[in-house]
C-alpha positions as CSV (number, residue, x, y, z in Angstrom):
1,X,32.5,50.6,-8.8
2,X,30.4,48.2,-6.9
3,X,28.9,44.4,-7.8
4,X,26.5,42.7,-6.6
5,X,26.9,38.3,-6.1
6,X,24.6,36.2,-5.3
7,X,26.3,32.8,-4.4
8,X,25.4,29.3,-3.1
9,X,27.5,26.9,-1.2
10,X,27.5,23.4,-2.2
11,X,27.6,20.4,0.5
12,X,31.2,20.3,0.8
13,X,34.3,22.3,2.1
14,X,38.3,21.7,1.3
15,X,39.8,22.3,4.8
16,X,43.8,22.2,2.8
17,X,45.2,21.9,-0.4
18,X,44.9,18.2,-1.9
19,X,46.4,15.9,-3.9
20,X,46.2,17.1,-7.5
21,X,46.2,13.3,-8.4
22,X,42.8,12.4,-7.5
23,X,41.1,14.5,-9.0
24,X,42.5,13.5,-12.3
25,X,42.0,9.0,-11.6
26,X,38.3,9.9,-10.8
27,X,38.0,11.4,-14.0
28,X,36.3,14.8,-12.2
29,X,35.5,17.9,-14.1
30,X,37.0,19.8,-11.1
31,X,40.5,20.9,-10.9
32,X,40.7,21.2,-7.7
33,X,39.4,18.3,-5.5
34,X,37.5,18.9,-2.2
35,X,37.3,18.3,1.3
36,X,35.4,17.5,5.0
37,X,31.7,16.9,4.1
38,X,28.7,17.9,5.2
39,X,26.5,15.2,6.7
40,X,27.9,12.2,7.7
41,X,26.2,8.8,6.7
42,X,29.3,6.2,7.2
43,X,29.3,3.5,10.1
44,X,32.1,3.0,12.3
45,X,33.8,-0.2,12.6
46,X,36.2,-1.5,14.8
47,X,36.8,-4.3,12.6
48,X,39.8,-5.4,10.6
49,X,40.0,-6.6,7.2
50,X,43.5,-7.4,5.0
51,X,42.6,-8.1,1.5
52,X,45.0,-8.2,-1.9
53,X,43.1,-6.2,-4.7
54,X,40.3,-8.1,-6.3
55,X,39.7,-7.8,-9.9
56,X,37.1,-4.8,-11.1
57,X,37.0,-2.7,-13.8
58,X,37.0,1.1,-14.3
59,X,37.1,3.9,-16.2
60,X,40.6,5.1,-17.4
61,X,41.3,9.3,-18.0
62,X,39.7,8.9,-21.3
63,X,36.5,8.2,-20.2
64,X,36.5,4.6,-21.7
65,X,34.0,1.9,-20.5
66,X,36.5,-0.4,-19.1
67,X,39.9,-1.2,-18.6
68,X,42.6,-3.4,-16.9
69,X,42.3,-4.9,-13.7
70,X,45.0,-4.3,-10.8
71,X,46.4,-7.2,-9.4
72,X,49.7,-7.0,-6.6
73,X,48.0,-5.0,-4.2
74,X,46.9,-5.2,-0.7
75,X,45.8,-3.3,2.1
76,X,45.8,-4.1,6.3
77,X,44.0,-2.4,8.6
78,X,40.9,-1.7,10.4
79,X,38.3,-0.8,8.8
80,X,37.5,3.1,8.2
81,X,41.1,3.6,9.5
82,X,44.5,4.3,7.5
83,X,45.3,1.2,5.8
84,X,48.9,-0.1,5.1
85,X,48.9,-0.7,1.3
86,X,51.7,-3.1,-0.1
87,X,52.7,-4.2,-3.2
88,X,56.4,-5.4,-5.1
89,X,58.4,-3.1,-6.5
90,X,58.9,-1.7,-8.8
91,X,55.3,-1.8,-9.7
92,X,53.9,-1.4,-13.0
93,X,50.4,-1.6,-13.7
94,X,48.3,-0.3,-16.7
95,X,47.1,3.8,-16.1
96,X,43.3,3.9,-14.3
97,X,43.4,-0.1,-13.3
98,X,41.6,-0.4,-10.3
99,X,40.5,-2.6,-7.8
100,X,39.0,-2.8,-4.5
101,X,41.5,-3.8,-1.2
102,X,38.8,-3.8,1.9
103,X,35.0,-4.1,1.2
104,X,33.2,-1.7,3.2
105,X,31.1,-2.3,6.3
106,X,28.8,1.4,6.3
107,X,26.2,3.3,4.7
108,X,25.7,1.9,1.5
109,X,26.6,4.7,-1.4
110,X,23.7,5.6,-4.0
111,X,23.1,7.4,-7.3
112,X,24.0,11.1,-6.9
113,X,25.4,10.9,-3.4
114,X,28.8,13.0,-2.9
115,X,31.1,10.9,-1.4
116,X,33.9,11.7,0.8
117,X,37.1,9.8,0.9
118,X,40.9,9.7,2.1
119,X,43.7,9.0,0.1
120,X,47.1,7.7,0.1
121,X,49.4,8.3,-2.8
122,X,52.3,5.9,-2.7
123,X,55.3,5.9,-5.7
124,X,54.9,2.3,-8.0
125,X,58.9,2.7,-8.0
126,X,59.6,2.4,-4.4
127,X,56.5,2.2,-2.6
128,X,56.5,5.0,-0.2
129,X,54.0,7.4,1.1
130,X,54.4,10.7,-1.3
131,X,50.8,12.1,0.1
132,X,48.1,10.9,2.8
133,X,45.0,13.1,4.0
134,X,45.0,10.9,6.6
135,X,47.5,12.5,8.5
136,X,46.2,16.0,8.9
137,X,42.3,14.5,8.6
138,X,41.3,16.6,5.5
139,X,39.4,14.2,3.8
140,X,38.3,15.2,0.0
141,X,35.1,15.8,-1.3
142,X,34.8,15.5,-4.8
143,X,33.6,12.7,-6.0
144,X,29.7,13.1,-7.4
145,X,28.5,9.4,-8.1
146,X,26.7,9.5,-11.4
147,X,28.0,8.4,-14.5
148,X,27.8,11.7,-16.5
149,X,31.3,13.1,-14.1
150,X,32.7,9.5,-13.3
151,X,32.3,8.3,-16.6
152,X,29.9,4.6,-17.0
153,X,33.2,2.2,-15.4
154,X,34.1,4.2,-12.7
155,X,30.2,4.7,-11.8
156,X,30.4,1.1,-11.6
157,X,32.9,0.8,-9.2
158,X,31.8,3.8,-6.8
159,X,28.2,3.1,-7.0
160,X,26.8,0.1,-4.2
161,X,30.4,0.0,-2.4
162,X,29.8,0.8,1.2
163,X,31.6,3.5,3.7
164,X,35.0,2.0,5.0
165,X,35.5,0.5,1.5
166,X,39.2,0.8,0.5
167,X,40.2,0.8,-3.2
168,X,43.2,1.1,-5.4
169,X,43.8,3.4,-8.5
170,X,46.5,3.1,-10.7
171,X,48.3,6.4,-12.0
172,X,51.0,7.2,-14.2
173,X,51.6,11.5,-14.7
174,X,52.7,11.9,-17.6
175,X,53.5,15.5,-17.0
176,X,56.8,14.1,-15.0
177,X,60.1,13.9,-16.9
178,X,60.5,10.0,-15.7
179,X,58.3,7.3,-15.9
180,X,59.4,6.4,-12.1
181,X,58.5,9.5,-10.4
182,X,55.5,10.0,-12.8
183,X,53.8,6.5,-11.3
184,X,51.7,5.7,-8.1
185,X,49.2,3.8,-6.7
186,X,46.5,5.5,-5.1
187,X,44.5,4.1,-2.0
188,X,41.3,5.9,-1.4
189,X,39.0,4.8,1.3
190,X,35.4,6.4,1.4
191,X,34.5,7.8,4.7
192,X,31.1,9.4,4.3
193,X,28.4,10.3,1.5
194,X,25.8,13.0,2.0
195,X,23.3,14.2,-0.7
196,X,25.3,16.7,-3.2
197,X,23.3,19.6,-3.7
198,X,22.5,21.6,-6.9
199,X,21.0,24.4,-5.4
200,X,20.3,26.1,-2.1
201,X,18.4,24.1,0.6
202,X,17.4,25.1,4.3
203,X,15.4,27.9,5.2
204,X,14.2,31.5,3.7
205,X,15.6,34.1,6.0
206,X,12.6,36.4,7.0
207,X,12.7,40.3,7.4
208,X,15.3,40.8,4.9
209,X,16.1,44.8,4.7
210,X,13.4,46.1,2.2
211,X,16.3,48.3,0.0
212,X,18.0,45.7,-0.4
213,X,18.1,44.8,-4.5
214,X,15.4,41.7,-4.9
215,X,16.4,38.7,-5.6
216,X,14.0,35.8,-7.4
217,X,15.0,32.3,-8.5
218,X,14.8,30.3,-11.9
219,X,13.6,26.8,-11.4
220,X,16.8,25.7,-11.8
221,X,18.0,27.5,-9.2
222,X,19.8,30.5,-11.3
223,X,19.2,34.0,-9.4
224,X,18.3,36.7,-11.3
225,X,18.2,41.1,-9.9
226,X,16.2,43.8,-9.3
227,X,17.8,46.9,-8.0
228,X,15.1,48.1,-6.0
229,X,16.1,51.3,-6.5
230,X,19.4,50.5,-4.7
231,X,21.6,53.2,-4.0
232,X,25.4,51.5,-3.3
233,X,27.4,52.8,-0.7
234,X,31.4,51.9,0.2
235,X,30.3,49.7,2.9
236,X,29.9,45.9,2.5
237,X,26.9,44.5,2.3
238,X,26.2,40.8,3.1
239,X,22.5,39.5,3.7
240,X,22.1,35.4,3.8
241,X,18.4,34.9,1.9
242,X,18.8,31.1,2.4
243,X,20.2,29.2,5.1
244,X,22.0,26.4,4.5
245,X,22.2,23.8,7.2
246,X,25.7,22.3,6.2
247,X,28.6,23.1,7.8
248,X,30.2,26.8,9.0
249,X,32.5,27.6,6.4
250,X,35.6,29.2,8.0
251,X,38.0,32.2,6.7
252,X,41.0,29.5,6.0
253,X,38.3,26.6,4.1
254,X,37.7,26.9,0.1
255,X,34.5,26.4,-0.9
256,X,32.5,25.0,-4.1
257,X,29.9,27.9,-5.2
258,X,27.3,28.7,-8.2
259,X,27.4,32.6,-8.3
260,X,25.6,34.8,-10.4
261,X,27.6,38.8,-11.0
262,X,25.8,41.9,-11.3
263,X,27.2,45.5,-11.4
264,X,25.1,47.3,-9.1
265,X,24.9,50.7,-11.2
266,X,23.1,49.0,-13.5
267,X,22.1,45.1,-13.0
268,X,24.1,44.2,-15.9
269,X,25.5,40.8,-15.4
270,X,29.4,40.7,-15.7
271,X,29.8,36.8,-14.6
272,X,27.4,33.6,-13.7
273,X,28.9,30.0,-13.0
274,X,25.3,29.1,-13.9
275,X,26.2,29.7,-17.3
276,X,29.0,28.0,-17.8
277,X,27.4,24.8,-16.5
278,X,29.5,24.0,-13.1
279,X,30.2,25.3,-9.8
280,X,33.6,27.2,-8.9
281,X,36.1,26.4,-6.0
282,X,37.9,28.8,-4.3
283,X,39.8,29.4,-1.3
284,X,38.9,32.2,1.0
285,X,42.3,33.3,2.1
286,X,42.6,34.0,-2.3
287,X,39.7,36.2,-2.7
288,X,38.9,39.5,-2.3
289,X,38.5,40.8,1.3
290,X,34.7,41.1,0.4
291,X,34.3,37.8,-0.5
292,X,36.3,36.6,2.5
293,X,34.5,38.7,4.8
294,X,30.6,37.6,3.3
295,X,31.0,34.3,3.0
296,X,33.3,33.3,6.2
297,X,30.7,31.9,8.7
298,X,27.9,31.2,6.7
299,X,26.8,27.5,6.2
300,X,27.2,24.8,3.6
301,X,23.7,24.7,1.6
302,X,23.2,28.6,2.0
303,X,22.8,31.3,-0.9
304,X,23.8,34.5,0.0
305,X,23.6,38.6,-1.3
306,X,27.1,40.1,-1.5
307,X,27.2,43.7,-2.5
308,X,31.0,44.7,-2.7
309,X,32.5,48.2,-3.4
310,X,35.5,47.4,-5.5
């Protein structure tokens, strides 16, 4: 049996495997979190800055408006770089108190703008490194500034910081068996925003094979089929109809995608991420070869016609 998927990548692209943890403090919808941006906009500085963590508020996991400060906590370092964060231990602070360690010297960082960051994760018992991105440079992607995915506090601390900003998260798991492994402090440090897309942007690709099934466009975005008369064969089919102008997405990256699923026998759709209201992530080496094959090399921002015989 063959499908048909039309998919669009989104203006990001996870290199590795992150920390879980993040995700979860900025209070994403997203269960996986996401890395190396698209467009740059951050500043470099070759400036310094050691602060202790001023008070702020932010939201907690439960979406509220506010809640404790964090106070103990500093951070050394140039700015834009891996910062030293230190605090006495063992630390204890209230889950989802923030603050911020090192103001920011970039691009400033605006309604709707994805925002990139790295991120330390350091254990509130004995203060030492348990995960960095620094280290390998995978920096994640998944933080969409709007209030409706960040929730109205943590809006309020993302939104009108500037790149090289460092701040500090508070975060107990209460999934762990002890309170002291279960408990970290979590230094993220935003290192570029780019405009987060909703649909595909770039360029219609002309002289697209005319056997190919049609595809048109809700306003919205959404695709929708028309067979065309299309006969499938056992060969993979993949034809870009937009490209993006993002980044190459390579076989080993997972990527952030709305798709829409059609069986090509008969157009009827079988799947659409459209309709469930949010994008999906998944890693290339995890999908089927077809998927692998279509969508490694194409660019961030592009939608894309995959016809796979199953």
């Amino acid at each position: 049996m063959s499908s048909i998927r039309v998919a669009y990548m989104h203006q990001h692209i996870k290199i590795t495997p992150l920390i879980k943890l993040f995700a979860a403090v900025c209070s994403l919808t997203l269960a996986v979190s996401l890395a190396a941006c698209g467009s740059s906009s951050s500043a470099s500085s070759s400036g310094s800055s050691s602060t202790s963590a001023s008070p702020t508020t932010s939201s907690s996991a439960t979406g509220s408006d506010s809640t404790a400060t964090l106070t103990g906590v500093t951070a050394k370092g140039t700015l834009g770089k891996k910062p030293t964060i230190s605090f006495k231990t063992p630390f204890k602070a209230t889950d989802g108190a923030a603050a911020i360690l090192q103001e920011g010297d970039g691009a400033t960082i605006k309604e709707g703008d994805r925002v990139c960051y790295q991120g330390i994760a350091l254990s509130a018992e004995t203060g030492k490194e348990v995960q960095s991105t620094w280290d390998a440079n995978t920096p994640q992607c998944d933080v969409v500034v709007n209030s409706t995915s960040l929730g109205a506090a943590r809006y309020k601390l993302f939104a009108g910081q500037k790149i090289n900003t460092t701040i500090a998260i508070a975060s107990t798991d209460t999934s762990q068996t002890t309170s002291s492994s279960g408990s970290y402090i979590m230094a993220l440090t935003f290192v570029s925003r780019s405009k987060a897309l909703t649909r595909a942007e770039g360029d219609k690709v002309k002289d697209i094979p005319s056997n190919l099934p049609k595809v048109t466009l809700a306003s919205n975005g959404k695709p929708s089929i028309d067979l065309n008369g299309y006969k499938p064969g056992k060969t993979l089919v993949v034809q870009t109809l937009i490209k993006g102008k993002g980044e190459t997405v390579k076989d080993t990256n997972t990527v952030s995608a709305n798709y829409t699923g059609w069986l090509a026998s008969n157009a009827k759709q079988f799947d659409s991420s459209w309709d469930r209201g949010s994008a999906s992530d998944f890693s290339l080496s995890r999908v089927i070869t077809g998927w692998k094959k279509g969508l490694a090399g194409q660019t961030v921002g592009s939608q894309v016609l995959l016809i796979v015989s199953s």
